[in-house]
C-alpha positions in Angstrom: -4.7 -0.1 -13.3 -5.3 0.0 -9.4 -2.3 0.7 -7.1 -4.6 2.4 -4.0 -7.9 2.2 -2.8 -10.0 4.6 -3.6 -12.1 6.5 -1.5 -15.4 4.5 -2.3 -13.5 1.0 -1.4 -11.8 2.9 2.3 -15.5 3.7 2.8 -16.8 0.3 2.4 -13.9 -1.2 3.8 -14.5 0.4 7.2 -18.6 -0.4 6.8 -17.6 -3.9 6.9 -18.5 -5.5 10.5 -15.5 -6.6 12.2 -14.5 -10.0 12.3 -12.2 -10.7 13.7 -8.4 -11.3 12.1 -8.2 -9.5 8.9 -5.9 -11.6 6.5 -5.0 -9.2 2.7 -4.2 -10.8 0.2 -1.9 -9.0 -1.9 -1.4 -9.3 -6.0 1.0 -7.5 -7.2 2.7 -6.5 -11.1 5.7 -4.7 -10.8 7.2 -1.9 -13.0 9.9 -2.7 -14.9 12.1 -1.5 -12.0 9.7 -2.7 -9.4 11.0 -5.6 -7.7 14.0 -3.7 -5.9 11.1 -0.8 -5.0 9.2 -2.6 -3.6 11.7 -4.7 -1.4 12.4 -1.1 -0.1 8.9 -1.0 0.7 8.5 -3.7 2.6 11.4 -3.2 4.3 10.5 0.7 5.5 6.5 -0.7 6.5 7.6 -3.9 8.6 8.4 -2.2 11.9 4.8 -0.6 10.9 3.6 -3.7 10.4 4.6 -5.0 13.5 3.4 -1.9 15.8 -0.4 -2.2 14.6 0.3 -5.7 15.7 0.2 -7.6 12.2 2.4 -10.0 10.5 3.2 -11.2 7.1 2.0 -14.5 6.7 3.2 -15.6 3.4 5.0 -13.7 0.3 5.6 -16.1 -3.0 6.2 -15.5 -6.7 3.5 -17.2 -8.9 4.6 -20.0 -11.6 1.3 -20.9 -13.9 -2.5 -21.3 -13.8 -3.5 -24.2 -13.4 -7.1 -23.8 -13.5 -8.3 -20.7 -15.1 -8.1 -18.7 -18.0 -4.7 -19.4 -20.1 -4.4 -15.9 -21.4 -4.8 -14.3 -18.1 -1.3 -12.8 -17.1 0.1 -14.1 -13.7 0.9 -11.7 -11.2 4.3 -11.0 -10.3 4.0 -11.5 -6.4 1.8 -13.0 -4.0 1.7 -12.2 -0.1 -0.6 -12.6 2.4 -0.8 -9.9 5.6 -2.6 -10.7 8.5 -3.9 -8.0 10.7 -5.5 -8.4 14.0 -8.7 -6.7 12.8 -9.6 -4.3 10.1 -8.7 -1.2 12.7 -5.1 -2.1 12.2 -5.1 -1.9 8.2 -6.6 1.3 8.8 -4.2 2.5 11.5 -1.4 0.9 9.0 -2.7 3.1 6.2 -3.0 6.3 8.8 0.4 6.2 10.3 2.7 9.1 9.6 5.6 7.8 8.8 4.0 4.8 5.9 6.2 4.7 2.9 3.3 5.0 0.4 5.3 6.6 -2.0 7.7 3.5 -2.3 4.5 1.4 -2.5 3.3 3.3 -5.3 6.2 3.8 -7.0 7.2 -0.1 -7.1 3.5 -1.0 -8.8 1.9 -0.9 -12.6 -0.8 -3.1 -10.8 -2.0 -4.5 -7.7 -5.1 -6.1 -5.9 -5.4 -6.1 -2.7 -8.6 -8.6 -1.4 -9.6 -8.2 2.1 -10.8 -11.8 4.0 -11.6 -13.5 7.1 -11.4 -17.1 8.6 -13.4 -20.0 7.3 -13.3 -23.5 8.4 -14.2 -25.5 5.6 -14.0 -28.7 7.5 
């Protein structure tokens, strides 16, 4: 299971030429106990959030595949975070006062798959 990044990925993360807007999506499986966790969590990051100058974009709740694998198991939450560049997800992760703890304690499973802006028209 992966609920944090480990060293190896921070490392590669912060190779990674900068961008621009970083945009994370977020796929999450909760513990059995999970949901309510990790509502605390967001609600302790957002003023976080908001001071490294970021904003969540979208948060939903996945309903079926419809294209892919039919055994694969959905996730139980789907939210995308944009930061204005990847200094801010670091700064985010840095801060002192980042609830971590709730994070991990919400989580069985996560992925967390860092992206950029491209026009495909």
């Amino acid at each position: 299971m992966h609920i944090n990044p480990t060293p190896e990925q921070q490392q590669q993360f912060m190779k990674m030429p900068d961008l621009g807007p970083v945009f994370m999506i977020n796929m999450l499986k909760f513990k059995t106990d999970g949901l309510a966790k990790y509502q605390a969590y967001m609600k302790a990051v957002a003023p976080l959030i908001a001071e490294v100058g970021a904003e969540l974009v979208w948060s939903g709740q996945p309903l079926s595949i419809l294209i892919g694998p039919t055994d694969e198991t959905l996730w139980d939450a789907v939210l995308i975070v944009k930061y204005p560049n990847k200094m801010a997800l670091a700064q985010l992760g840095g801060h002192p006062d980042y609830p971590g703890h709730l994070r991990t304690d919400a989580l069985v499973d996560s992925r967390l798959i860092a992206t950029t802006e491209l026009s495909l028209l």
